[in-house]
N, C-alpha and C positions, 0 to 999 in steps of 0.2 A: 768617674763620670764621663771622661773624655772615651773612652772606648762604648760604650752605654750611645752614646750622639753615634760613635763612627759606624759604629752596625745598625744601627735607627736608622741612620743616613741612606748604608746601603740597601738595607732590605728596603725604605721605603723606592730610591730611585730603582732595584729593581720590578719592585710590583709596578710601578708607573709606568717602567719601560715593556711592561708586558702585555699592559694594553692599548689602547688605540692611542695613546698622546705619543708625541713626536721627542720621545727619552731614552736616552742611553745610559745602562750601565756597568760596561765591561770599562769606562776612564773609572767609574770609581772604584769596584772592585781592583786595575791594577793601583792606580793612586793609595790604596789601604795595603797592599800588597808589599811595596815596594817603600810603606813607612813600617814596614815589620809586621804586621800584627797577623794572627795568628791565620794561615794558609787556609787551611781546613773548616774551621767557624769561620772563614769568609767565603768561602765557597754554601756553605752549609745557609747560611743567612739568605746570600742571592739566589739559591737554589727554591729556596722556600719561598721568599719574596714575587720570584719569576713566575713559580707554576703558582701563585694565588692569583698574581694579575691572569695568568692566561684563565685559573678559573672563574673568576669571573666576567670575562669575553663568552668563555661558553655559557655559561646563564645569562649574560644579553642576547645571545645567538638563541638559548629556549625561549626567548619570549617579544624577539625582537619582528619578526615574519609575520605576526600581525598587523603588523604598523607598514607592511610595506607599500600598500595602497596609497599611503599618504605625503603630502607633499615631501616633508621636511626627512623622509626615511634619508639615511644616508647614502640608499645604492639604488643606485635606477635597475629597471625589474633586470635589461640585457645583462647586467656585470653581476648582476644574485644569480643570474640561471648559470653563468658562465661559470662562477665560482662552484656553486654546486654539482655542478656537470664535470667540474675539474676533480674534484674531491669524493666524488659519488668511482669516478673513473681511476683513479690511485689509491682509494678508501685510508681508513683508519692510518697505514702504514706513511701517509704523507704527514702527521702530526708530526712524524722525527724531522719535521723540517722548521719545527714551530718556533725553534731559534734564532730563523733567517731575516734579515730585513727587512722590514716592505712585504712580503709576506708570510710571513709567521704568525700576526697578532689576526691579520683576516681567515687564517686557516681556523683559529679555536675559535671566533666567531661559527663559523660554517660549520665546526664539526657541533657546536652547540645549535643549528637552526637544524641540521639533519640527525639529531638525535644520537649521535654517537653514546654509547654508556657511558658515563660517568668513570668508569674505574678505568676501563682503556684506554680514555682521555689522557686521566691523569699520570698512569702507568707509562705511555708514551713520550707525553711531552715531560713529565719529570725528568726521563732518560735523555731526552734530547738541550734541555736547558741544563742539567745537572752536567753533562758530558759536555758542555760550550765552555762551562766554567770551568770544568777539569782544565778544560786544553789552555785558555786564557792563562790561567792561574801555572800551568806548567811552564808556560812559553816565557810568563814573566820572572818567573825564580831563577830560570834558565838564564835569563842576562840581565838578573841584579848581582 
């Protein structure tokens, strides 16, 4: 039952970390690492985990542009044109950056308010979340 909780754990900290809340999952991933358990189903869990939080930032990005008129929107119009203007200007190919800090969770917001497909989305950013955790996950086998 204790491993059942420890990938519950991760997957759920990494879909959290994928969207707008302020959550880290690469301590728990190595902390699961580094008590043994299995490398590959831990990669596999946060991998999974990560790109569902980023999909669902792109379905608040399809349906969040309505609302931007109103007070409580979370971006004033200047930083929506900017981010768009950002991402219209690098396209699709900036998603392999969907892993990064600070902005990673705003990019699949924007690639979901400018309509990016769906599958490219996902194709992308799986590559780029699935390859963070590769590297993670080697770095730390590497010096336990």
């Amino acid at each position: 039952m204790t491993d059942l909780v420890a990938y519950a754990g991760l997957f759920l900290s990494a879909l959290a970390a994928a969207t707008m809340l302020p959550m880290q999952s690469e301590a728990v991933l190595v902390g699961l690492l580094v008590a043994d358990y299995s490398p590959w189903l831990l990669i596999a869990v946060a991998s999974v985990g990560n790109v569902l939080g980023s999909a669902i930032n792109w379905l608040l990005g399809r349906g969040i542009e309505r609302f931007r008129n109103r007070s409580w929107f979370p971006a004033s119009e200047a930083g929506l044109q900017r981010a768009q203007s950002w991402y219209r200007r690098y396209g699709k190919w900036s998603l392999l950056l969907s892993w990064v800090p600070i902005i990673g969770d705003p990019l699949t917001v924007i690639a979901g308010v400018l309509r990016e497909p769906f599958w490219v989305f996902l194709l992308l950013v799986a590559v780029a979340k699935t390859g963070r955790y590769l590297v993670l996950a080697a770095i730390t086998l590497q010096w336990t």
